[in-house]
N, C-alpha and C positions, 0 to 999 in steps of 0.2 A: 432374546432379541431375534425376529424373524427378518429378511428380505425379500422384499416382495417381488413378485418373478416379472419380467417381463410381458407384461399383458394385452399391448395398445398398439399396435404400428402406426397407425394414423392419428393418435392422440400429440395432443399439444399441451406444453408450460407454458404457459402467462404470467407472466408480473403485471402487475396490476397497478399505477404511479396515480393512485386518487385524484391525490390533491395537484400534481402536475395534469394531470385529465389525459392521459398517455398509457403506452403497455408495449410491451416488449416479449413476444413471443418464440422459438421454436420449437419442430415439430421433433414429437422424442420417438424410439423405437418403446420406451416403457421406463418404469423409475427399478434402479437397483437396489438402490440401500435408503433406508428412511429410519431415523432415531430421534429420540427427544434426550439430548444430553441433559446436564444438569443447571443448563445455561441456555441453552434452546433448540430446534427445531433443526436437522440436517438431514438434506435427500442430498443422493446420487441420481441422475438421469442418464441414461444414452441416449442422443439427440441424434438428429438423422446428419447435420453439415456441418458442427462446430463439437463432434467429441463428447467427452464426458462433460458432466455440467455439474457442478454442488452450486444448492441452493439454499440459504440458511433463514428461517423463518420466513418463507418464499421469495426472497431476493436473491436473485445472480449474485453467486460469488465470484466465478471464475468460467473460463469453458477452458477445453486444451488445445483448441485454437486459436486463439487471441488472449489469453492472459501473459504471454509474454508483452505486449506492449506495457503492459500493467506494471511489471515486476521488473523489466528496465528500465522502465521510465521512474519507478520507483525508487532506483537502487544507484545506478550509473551517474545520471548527472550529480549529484549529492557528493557522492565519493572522489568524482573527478575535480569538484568544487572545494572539496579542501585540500589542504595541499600535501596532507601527511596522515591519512587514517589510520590507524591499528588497533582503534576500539570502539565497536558498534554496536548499537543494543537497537531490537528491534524492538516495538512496541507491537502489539494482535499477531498479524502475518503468519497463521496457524497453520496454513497450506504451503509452507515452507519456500515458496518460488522467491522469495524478496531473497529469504538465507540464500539457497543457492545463488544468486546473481551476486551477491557481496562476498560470496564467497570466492568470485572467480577473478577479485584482486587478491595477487600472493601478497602485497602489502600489511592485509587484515592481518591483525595477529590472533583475536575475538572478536567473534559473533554471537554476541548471546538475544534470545529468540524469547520473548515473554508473552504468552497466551492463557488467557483463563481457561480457554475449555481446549484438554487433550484431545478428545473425539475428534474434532477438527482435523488435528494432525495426522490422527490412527486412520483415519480414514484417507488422508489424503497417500499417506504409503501405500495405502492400496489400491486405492483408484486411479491414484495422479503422480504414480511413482516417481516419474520424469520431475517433478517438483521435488521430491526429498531426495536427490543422488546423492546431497550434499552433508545430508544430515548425520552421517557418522566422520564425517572432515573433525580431526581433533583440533580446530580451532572452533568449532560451533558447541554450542551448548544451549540445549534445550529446558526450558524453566516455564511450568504451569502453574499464573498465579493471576491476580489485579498487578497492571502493569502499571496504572496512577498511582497506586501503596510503596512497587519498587523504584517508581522514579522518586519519589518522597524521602525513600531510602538512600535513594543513591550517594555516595561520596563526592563533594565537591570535586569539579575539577576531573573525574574519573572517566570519560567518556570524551570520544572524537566525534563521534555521530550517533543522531537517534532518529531513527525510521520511524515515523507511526503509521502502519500499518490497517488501520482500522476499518473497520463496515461503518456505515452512516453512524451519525451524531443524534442515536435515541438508544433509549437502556442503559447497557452501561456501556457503551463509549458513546455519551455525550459528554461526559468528564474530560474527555481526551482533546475536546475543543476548547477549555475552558483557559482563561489567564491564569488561574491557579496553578494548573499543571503546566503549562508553557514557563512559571517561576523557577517551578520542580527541574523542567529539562534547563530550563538556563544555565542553572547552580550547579545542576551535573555534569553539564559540559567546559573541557579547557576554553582557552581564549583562542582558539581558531573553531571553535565546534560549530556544528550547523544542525538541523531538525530540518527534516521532512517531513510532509503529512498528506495522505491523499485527499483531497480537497473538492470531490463532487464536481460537477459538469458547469463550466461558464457559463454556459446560455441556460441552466435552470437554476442556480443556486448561487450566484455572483453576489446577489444584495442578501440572500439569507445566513449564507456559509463562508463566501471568499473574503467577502470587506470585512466582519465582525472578523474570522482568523486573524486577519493583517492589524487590525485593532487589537487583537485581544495579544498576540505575539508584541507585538512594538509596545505594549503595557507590564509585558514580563521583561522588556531590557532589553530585547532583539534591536538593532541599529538599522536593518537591512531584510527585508523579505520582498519575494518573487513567487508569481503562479507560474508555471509551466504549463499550457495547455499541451493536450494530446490524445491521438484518436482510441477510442474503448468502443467497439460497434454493439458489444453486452450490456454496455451499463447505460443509463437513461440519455438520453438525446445522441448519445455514441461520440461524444464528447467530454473529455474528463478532465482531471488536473491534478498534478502534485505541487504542494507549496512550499518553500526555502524561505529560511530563516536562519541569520546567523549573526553574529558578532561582528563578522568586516562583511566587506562587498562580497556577495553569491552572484556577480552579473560578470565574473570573471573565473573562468577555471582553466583545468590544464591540458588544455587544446593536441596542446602536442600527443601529450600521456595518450589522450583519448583517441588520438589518430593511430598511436603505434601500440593501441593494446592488444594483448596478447592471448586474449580471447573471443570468444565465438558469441555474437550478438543478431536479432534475426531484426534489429528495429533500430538500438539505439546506435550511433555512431558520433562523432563531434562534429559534422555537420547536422545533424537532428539537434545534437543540444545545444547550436549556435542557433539553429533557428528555431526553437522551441523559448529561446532569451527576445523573439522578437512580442511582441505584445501588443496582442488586440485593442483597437483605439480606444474600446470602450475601458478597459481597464486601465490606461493611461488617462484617461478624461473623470473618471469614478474611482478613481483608486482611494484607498481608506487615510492615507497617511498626505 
């Protein structure tokens, strides 16, 4: 496996969004690492204003400038939302930021981290260390598999929370949007468990991605789910979203907790997740349920 050098100053990545008729550009200094795993397609880039970039089968995955929105908005409200977490299993999340953020409730007692493809992660120690600080925390555990197989496995009842963590809904996680698998996380979670899921941009995927979710979860048993919108300036429209799902009400968490936490956050706070619960008219007028 070679690395290809730094070649291009004035050269640019594009994402290219067809079928939305859109593209998403920065200017790189050149690509660092490029591989074909066993599962797909990963560069590294060095970008001229948002850091390093990985790109997996030329889609944005992250920058090291703005993936923390990503990864707390991923992580924080979910956890502050139940009211006693100690067991978390992530679903993809191979660039470990989701780990670390959940890690940084001493509540967690487990974090177990499921990714089909290691590369992801080997790569992310290297380039995007800042994401894995967490990764030898002897409450984390690291596990390279199909993450649809281990929630199928899972033990009733065995689980507080479950992140899914995933890239868009083709290949193989499109499984991961499915009612089938949303059966799988029901079954494995206690009677307070909740599921998060990251859920694609409101204003391009609301009728393709958000309503079906909200359908397809409330057909596995869920009582209760909420989108969270939230700003991503990387990912298509710069507009994103996680979605909650859970057994009791998710339109209620622990305010307090969240005001006196005892960690370092650059985005999320319990004013952001009070107002992050308020909701765009259009998904109160279209909502699926």
């Amino acid at each position: 496996m070679t690395t290809p050098p730094l070649d291009d100053d004035s050269a640019w990545f594009s994402e290219l969004g067809e079928k939305e008729g859109l593209a998403f550009s920065l200017r790189v200094h050149g690509r660092l690492h490029a591989e074909q795993s066993p599962y797909q397609h990963i560069e590294i880039w060095d970008t001229h204003t948002f850091g390093k970039l990985m790109t997996i089968d030329g889609f944005v995955m992250l920058t090291s400038r703005d993936n923390f929105l990503y990864h707390e908005m991923m992580s924080h409200p979910a956890l502050f939302t139940h009211p006693a977490p100690r067991r978390v299993v992530i679903i993809g999340g191979g660039d470990c930021g989701t780990l670390r953020e959940v890690l940084k409730h001493p509540g967690v007692e487990h974090a177990l981290q499921v990714d089909i493809d290691e590369r992801v992660t080997r790569l992310s120690e290297q380039y995007f260390p800042e994401l894995c600080e967490s990764n030898q925390d002897p409450r984390a555990e690291l596990y390279f598999g199909d993450g649809i197989q281990w929630m199928k496995e899972a033990a009733p009842g065995s689980v507080d929370l479950v992140i899914v963590d995933s890239t868009d809904p083709i290949g193989p996680a499109e499984g991961l949007f499915s009612a089938a698998f949303y059966r799988d996380v029901y079954r494995a979670l206690g009677e307070d468990g909740l599921v998060v899921q990251q859920s694609e941009s409101p204003l391009l995927h609301y009728d393709s991605i958000i309503r079906p979710m909200h359908a397809a979860m409330r057909a596995a048993g869920f009582s209760h789910t909420l989108t969270l919108p939230f700003p991503q300036p990387v990912y298509p429209s710069g507009w994103w979203s996680a979605t909650l799902a859970g057994k009791r009400d998710v339109t209620e968490f622990r305010e307090r907790d969240a005001r006196a936490k005892g960690f370092a956050t650059r985005y999320y706070n319990a004013a952001i997740h009070r107002g992050a619960l308020a909701q765009p008219e259009f998904f109160l007028s279209e909502r699926a349920d």
